[in-house]
TORTORDO-591933 format. One line per 3 residues: number of its first residue (from 1); for each residue x, y, z of N, C-alpha, C. Coordinates in steps of 0.2 Angstrom, whole numbers. Example, Ala and Ser with C-alpha at 12.3 -4.5 7.8 and 13.67 -1.06 7.14 Angstrom:
2
1	66,-28,39,62,-22,39,66,-16,39 | 64,-11,35,68,-5,36,64,0,39
This chain:
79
1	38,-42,-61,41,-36,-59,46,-34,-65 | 44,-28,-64,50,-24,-72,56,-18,-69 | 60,-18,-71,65,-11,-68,68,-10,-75
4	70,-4,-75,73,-2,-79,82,0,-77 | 85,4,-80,92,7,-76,90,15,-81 | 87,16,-85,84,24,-85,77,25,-85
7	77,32,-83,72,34,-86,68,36,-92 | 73,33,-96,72,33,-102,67,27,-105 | 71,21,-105,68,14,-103,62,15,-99
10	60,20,-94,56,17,-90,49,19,-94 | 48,26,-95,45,29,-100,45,24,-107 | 50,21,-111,47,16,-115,41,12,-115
13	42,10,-110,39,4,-105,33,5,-104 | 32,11,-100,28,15,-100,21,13,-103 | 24,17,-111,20,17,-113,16,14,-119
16	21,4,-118,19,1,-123,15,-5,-118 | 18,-6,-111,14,-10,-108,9,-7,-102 | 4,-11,-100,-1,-9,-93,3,-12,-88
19	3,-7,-83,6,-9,-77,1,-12,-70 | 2,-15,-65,-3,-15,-59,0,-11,-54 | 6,-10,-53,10,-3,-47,14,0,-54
22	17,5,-50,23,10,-53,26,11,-45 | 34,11,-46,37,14,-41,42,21,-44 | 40,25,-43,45,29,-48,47,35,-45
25	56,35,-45,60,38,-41,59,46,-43 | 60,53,-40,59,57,-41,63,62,-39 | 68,67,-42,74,71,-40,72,77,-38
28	77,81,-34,74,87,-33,74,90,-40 | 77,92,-43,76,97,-51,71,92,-54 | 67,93,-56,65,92,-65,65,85,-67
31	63,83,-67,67,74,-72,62,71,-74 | 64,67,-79,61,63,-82,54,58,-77 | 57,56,-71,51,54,-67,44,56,-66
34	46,64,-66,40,67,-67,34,65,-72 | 38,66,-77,35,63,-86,32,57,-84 | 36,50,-83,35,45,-79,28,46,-76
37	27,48,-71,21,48,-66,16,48,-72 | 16,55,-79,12,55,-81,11,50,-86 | 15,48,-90,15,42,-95,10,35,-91
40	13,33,-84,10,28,-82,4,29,-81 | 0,36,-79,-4,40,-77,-9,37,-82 | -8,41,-89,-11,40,-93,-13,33,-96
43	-8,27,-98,-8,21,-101,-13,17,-94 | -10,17,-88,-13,14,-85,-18,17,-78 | -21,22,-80,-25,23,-74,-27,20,-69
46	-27,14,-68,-29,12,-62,-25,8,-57 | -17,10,-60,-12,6,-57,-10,13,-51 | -9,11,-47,-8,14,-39,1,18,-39
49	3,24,-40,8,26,-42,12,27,-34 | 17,24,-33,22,28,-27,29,30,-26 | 29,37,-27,34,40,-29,40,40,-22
52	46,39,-26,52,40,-19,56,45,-20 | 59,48,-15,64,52,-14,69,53,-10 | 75,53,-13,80,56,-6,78,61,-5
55	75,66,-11,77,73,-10,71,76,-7 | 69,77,-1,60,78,0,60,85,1 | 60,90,-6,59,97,-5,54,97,-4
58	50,103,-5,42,104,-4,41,104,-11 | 45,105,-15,41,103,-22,42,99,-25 | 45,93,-22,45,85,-24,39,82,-20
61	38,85,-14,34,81,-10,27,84,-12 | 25,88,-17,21,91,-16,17,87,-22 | 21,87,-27,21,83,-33,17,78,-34
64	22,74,-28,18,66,-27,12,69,-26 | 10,72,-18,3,73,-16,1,73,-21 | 1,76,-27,-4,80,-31,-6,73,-36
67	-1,69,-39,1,66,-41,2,57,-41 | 2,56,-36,4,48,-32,-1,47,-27 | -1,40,-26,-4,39,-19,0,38,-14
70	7,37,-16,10,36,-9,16,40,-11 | 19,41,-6,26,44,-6,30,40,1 | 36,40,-3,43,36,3,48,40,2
73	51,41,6,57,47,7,63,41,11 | 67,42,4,71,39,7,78,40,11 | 80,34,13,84,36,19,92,35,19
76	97,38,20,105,37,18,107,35,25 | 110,29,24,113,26,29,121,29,30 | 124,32,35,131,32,34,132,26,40
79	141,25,39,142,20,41,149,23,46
């Protein structure tokens, strides 16, 4: 298992090693994640992509669809 703490690192990562999963978080605006999806897309085609989310607009979630095999929406726990 690999993590990064950016997206910067993770795109690194990307796109010097082959991966078997991607799990890669996704913001409502714009982000690096995006790029992510594609980077891993391309290096390893046949690795299964599942993008997450707190923020499940419709063009985050639409994204994945277009782009992921799974999607997780994540959940905020108050206390």
């Amino acid at each position: 298992m690999t993590a990064t703490q950016s997206e910067q690192e993770a795109i690194a990562l990307a796109r010097a090693q082959h991966f078997d999963l991607a799990v890669v978080g996704l913001r409502r605006q714009r982000s690096k994640g995006y790029d992510l999806v594609g980077v891993v897309s391309a290096k390893s085609p046949d690795a299964p992509i599942v993008a997450s989310s707190a923020y499940p607009a419709q063009e985050v979630v639409r994204f994945a669809r277009e782009h992921a095999q799974a999607f997780l929406k994540k959940t905020v726990l108050s206390c």
